[in-house]
C-alpha positions in Angstrom: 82.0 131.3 155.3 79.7 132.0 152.0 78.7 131.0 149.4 81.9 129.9 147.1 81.0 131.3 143.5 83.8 129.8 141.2 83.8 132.0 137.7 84.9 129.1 135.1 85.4 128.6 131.5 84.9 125.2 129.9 86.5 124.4 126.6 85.7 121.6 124.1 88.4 119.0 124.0 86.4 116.6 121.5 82.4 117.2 120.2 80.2 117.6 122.5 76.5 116.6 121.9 72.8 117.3 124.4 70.0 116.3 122.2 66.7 118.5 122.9 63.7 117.6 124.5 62.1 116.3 122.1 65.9 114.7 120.8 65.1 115.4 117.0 66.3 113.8 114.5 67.2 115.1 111.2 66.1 112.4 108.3 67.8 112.4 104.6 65.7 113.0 102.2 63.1 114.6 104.6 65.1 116.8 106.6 68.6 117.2 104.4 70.7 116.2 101.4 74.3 115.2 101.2 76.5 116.4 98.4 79.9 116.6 98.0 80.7 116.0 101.0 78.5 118.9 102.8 75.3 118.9 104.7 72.3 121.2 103.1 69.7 120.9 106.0 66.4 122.4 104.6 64.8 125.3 105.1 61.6 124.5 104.1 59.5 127.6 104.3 62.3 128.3 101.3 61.7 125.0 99.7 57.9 125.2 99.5 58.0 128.4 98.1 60.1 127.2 94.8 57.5 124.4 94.9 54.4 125.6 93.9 52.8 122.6 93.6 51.8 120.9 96.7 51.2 117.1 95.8 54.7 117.1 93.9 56.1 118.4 97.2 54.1 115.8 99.3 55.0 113.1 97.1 59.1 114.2 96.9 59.1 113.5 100.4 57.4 110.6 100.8 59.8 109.0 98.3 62.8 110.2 100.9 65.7 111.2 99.6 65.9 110.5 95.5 62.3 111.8 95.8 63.8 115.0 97.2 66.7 115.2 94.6 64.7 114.7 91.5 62.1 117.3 92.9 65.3 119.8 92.6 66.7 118.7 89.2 63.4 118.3 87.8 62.7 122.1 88.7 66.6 123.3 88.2 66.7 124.4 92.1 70.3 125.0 93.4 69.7 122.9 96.8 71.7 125.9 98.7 69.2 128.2 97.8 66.6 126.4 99.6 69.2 125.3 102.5 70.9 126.7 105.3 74.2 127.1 105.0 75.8 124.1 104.0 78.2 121.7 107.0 80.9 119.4 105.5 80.3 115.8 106.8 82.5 113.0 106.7 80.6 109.6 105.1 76.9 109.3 104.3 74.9 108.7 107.6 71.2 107.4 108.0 70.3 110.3 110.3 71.3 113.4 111.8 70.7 114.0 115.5 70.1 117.9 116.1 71.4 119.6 119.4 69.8 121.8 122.3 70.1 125.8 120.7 69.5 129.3 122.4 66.0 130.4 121.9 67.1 133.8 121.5 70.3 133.7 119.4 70.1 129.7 117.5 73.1 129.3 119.0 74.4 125.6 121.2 74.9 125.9 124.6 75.2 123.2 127.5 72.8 123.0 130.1 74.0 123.6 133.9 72.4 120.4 134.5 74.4 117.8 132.2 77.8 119.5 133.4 75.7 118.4 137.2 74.9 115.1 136.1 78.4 114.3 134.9 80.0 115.6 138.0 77.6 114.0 140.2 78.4 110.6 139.1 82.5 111.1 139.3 82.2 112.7 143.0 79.7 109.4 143.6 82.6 107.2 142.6 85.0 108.8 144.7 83.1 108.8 148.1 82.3 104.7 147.2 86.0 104.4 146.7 86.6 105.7 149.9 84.2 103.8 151.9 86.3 100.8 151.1 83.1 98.8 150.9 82.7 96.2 148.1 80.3 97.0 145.0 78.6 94.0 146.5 77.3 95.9 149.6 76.8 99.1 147.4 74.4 96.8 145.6 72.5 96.2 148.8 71.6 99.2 150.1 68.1 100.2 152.0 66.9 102.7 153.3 65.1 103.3 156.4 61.9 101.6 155.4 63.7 98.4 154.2 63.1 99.2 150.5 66.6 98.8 148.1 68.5 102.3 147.9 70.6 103.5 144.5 73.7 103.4 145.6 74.3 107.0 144.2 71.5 108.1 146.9 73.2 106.5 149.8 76.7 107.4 149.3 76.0 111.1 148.1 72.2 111.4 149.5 69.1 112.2 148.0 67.9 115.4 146.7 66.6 116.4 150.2 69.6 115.8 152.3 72.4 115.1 149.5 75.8 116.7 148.6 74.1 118.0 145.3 71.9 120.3 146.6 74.5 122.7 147.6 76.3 122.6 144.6 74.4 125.2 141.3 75.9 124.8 137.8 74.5 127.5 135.2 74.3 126.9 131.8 77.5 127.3 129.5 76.6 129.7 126.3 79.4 130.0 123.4 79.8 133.1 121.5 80.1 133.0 118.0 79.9 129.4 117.5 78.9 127.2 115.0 78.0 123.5 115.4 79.6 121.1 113.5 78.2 117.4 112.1 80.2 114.9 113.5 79.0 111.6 112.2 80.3 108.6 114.7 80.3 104.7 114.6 79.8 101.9 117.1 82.9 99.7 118.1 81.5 96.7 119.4 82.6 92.5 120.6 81.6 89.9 118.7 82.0 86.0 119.1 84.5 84.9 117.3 82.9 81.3 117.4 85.6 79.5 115.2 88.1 80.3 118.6 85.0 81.4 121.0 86.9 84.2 121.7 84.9 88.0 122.0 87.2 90.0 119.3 86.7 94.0 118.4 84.4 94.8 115.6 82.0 97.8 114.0 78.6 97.2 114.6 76.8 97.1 111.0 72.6 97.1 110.1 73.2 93.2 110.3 76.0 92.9 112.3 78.5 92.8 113.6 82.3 92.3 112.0 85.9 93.4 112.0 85.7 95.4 108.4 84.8 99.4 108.9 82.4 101.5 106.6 81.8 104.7 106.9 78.6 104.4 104.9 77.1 101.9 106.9 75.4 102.1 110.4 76.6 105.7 111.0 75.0 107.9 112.8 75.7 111.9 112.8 75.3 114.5 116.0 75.3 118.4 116.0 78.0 118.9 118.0 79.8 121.9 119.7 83.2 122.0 118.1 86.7 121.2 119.4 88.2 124.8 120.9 85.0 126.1 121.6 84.9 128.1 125.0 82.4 129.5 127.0 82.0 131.2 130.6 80.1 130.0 133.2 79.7 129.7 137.1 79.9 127.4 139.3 78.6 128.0 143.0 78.8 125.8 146.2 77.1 126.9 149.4 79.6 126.2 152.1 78.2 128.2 154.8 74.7 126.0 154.4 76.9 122.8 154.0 79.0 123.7 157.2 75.9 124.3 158.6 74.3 121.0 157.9 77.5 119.2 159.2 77.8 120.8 162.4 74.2 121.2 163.1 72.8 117.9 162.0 70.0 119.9 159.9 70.9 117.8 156.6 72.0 114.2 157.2 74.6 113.7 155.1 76.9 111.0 154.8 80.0 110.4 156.4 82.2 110.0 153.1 80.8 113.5 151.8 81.5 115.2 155.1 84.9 114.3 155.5 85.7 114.5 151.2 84.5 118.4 151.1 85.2 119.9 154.7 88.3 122.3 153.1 88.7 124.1 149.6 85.8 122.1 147.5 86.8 124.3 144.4 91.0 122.4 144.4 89.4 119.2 146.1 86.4 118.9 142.8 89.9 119.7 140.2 91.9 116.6 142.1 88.7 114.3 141.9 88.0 115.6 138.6 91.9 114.5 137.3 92.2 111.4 138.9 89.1 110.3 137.7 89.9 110.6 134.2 93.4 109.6 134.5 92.1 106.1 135.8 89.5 106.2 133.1 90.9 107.0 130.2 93.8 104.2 131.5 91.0 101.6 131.6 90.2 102.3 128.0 93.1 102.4 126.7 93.4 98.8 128.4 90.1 97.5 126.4 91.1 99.1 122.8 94.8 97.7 122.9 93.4 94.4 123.9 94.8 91.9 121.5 91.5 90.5 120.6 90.2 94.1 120.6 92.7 94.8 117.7 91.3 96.1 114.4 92.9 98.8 111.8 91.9 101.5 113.4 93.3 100.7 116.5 96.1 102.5 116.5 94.1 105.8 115.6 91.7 105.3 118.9 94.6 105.1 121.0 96.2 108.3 120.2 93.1 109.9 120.9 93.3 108.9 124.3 96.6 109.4 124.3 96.4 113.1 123.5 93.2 113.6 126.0 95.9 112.4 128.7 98.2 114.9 127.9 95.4 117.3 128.6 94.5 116.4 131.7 96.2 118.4 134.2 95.7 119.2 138.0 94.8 122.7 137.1 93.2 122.1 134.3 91.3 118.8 134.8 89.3 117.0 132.1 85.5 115.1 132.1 83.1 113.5 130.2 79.3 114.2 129.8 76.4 114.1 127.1 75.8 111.6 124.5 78.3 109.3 123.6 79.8 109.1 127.0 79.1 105.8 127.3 78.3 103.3 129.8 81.4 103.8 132.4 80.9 107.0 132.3 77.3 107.6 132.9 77.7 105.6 136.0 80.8 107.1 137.3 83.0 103.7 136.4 83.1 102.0 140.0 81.3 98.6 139.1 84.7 97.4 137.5 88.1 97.2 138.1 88.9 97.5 134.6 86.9 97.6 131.3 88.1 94.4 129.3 86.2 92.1 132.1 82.8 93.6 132.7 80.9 89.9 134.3 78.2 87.6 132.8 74.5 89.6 132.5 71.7 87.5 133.4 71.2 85.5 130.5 74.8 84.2 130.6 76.5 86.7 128.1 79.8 88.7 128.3 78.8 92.4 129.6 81.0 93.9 126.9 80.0 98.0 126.5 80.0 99.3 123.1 81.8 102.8 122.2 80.4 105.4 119.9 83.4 107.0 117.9 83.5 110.0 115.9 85.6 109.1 112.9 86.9 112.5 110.3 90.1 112.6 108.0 93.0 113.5 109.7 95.8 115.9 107.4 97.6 112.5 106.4 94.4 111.7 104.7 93.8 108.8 107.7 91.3 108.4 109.6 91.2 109.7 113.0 89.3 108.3 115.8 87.6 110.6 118.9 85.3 109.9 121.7 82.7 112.0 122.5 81.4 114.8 125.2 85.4 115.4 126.8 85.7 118.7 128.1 88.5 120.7 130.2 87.2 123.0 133.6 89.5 126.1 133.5 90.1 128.9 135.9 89.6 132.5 134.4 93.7 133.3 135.0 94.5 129.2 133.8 92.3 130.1 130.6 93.8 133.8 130.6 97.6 132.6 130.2 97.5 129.2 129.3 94.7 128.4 126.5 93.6 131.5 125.1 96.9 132.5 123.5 96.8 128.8 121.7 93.5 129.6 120.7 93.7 132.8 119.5 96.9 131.8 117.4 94.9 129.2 115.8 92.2 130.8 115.4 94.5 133.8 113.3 96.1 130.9 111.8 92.8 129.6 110.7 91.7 132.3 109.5 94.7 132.5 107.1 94.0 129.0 105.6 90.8 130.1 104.8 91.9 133.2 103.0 94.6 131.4 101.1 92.1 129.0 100.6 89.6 131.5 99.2 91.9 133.2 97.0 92.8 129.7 95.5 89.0 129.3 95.0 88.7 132.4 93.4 92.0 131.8 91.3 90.8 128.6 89.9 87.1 129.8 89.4 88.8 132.9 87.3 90.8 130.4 85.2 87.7 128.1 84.9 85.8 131.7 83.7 89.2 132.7 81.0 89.0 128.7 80.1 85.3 129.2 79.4 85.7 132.1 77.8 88.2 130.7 75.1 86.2 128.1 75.0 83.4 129.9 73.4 85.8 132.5 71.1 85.1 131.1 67.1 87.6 128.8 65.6 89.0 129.3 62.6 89.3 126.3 60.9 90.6 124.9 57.0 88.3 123.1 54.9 90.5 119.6 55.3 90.2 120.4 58.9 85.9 120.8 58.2 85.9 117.8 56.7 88.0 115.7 59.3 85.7 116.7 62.2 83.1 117.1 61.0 82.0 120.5 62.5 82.5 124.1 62.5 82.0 127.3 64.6 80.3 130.3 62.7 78.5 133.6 63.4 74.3 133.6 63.0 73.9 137.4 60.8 70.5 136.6 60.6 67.1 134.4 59.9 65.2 134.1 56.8 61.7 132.2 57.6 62.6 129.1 59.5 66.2 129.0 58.4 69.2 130.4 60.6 71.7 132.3 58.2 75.4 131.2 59.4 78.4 133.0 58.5 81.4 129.9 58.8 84.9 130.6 60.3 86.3 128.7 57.6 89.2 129.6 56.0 88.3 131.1 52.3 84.9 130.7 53.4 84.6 133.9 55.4 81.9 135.6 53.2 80.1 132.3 52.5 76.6 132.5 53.9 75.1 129.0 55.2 71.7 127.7 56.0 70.4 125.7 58.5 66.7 125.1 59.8 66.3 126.3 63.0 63.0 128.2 63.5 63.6 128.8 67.6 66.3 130.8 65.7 69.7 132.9 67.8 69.9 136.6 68.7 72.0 137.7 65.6 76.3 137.9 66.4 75.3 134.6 68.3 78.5 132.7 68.1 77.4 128.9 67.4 78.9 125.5 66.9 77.3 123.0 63.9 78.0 119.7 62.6 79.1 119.8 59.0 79.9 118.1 56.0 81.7 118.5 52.6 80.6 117.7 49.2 82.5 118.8 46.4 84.2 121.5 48.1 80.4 122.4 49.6 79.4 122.8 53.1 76.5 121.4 54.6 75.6 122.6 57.7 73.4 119.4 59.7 71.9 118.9 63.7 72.8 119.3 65.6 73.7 123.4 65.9 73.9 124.8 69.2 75.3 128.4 71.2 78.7 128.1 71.5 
């Protein structure tokens, strides 16, 4: 038999996040501003070309981010002409973590080998499972020469003779794809020493407490979206592995023999399923947790809830990348459950902590969503039973943001007509002169250092007023003054401005 090449999609359940090499991270101030609710990262090639002067640059951002905003108000620069284009972002985190991009087209895409490392550590936790030995004896392994083996290496094999080499992963590229900034917060235990007790909690610059805040301790990623899909392929060489069973050439163990001698594209969906489905059963276990309670508990649990509903034989859900948390970076086989994870060495509960993206939900709530969950599709499952959701909202997406754009541009032209009356001349009656003290006029011209006013006054229309203003106005200038009235007498006074 050859090579079984397995042409896949992989679509974004919740944000997905693979830092770079160098795992950079995006500083306010330095890097980006927050304002109105939207990201403006930098483009600073832009920036240092508004800013002529160098030390006043230098100096902005060493003073961080109110070093960076009076730079632009002291020089009137709109900060989305010196920005790319602006994100929306939820809260006000410390720092932004940027993602891994295509070098050719800026775009995200997943590397084959996080998909690889994620997989790896759910097949190693079925083949332990099916040993039936204890996570004692895993603990214990050596190798040959005596010296302690991961269990990882001895149940799947090392990269020589191991399950892994047989199976490729290439890298998963999305089309037309934007990132999104999804800024999270840790969910943490805490002693609750009045009942010594561990109770739920949000992990804060000085600790730890039951009371969430969005503007403290958060931490943002650049994150694939939700819905996004890409192709990729995933290859296993069964004719090599067959090979290596039957004639000894690879020593592999006995659990991987026996786990992938048949169809390892349904046998990796099944693993794939159950794995989750016990997982995402453990957690909701440890969030509904009485002493685990908190507000937002009710939010986190219908995020699992609805990443259940998703899992499905043919269409089987994991977890990868950052955020994924302890359990799931080590395949989840050292516990039976999540809410009693042992004593570490010096003599503390093992308690995990969860990162959480948190956003607004459409009943103005907040929702709650773990990170890096992602669905493995067939081409034909993706063909019938996810694209046509997909395209329907994407079309229905794209509607809102018309109607929403033709709102914008409604209100901006009522905003222009309002502005526009706004500045039109009022006509007003002496009494009414004299009770606000100001009135609107039209400059006909200058004489020296004086501006000559003609007043929309009632009775007053051919009265011609002076006020010193040697900047002077372009005459038919339509201005507003402060006024008075003496004996039937008007007095223009400062200040007098265009209207």
């Amino acid at each position: 038999m050859a090579s079984l090449n397995l042409d896949l999609y992989l679509h974004v359940i919740t944000p997905i996040h693979v830092g770079g090499a160098d795992d950079k991270h995006l500083v306010e101030g330095l890097d980006y501003l927050i304002r109105d609710g939207l990201v403006y990262i930098f483009d600073h090639t832009l920036l240092r070309k508004r800013v002529d002067n160098i030390e006043q640059y230098c100096n902005a951002l060493e003073k961080g981010k109110f070093g960076m905003t009076s730079l632009l108000d002291q020089r009137h620069i709109p900060v989305d002409e010196i920005s790319l284009k602006p994100k929306p972002v939820y809260g006000n985190p410390s720092e932004i973590k940027s993602c891994i991009k295509n070098g050719m087209t800026g775009g995200p895409y997943l590397p084959g080998s996080s998909i690889k490392g994620a997989l790896r550590s759910i097949i190693f936790k079925k083949v332990f499972t099916a040993s039936n030995e204890t996570i004692a004896e895993a603990k214990n392994k050596k190798d040959k020469k005596g010296y302690r083996q991961k269990p990882e290496d001895f149940y799947l094999g090392s990269f020589k003779d191991g399950l892994m080499r047989f199976l490729q992963v290439s890298d998963v590229y999305f089309e037309k794809v934007e990132t999104v900034i999804s800024n999270a917060k840790i969910f943490n235990l805490f002693k609750d020493y009045k009942d010594q007790e561990w109770i739920g909690g949000w992990k804060h610059s000085n600790g730890t407490n039951d009371q969430f805040n969005d503007h403290s301790f958060t931490f943002a990623y650049e994150c694939i979206p939700p819905a996004s899909v890409g192709k990729f392929r995933l290859s296993f060489d069964d004719e090599l592995f067959q090979k290596a069973i039957h004639n000894k050439e690879v020593k592999l163990p006995r659990g991987v023999k026996n786990l992938f001698g048949n169809d390892f594209g349904h046998t990796l969906k099944s693993i794939l399923k159950n794995h989750t489905d016990e997982f995402l059963q453990r957690e909701t276990q440890f969030f509904a947790k009485e002493k685990h309670a908190l507000p937002e508990t009710e939010a986190i649990l219908l995020s699992f809830s609805d990443l259940k509903k998703q899992n499905a034989p043919e269409a089987p859900v994991f977890r990868m990348a950052s955020g994924s948390g302890f359990h799931s970076i080590t395949g989840d086989w050292q516990y039976e459950d999540h809410t009693n994870t042992g004593i570490n060495p010096r003599g503390k509960v093992n308690y995990k902590s969860r990162r959480l993206i948190f956003s607004p939900s459409e009943s103005d709530t907040l929702q709650f969503t773990p990170m890096g969950f992602a669905q493995l599709l067939s081409s034909n499952h993706y063909e019938t039973k996810i694209k046509p959701g997909l395209l329907l909202a994407q079309q229905q997406a794209e509607a809102a943001a018309l109607a929403q754009e033709l709102e914008r541009k409604k209100i901006e032209e009522e905003e222009r007509m309002a502005a526009e009356a706004a500045r039109q001349p009022k006509m007003r009656t002496l009494q009414e002169v004299k009770k606000e003290e100001i009135l609107d006029g039209k400059v006909i011209g200058q004489t020296g250092l004086q501006v000559i006013v003609q007043p929309f006054v009632t009775g007053y229309e051919n009265t011609q007023l002076l006020i010193r203003y040697p900047a002077g106005f372009p005459t038919g200038t339509i201005v507003t003054s402060k006024a008075s009235i003496n004996k039937n007498d008007i007095q223009l006074k400062y200040p007098i401005k265009a209207k």
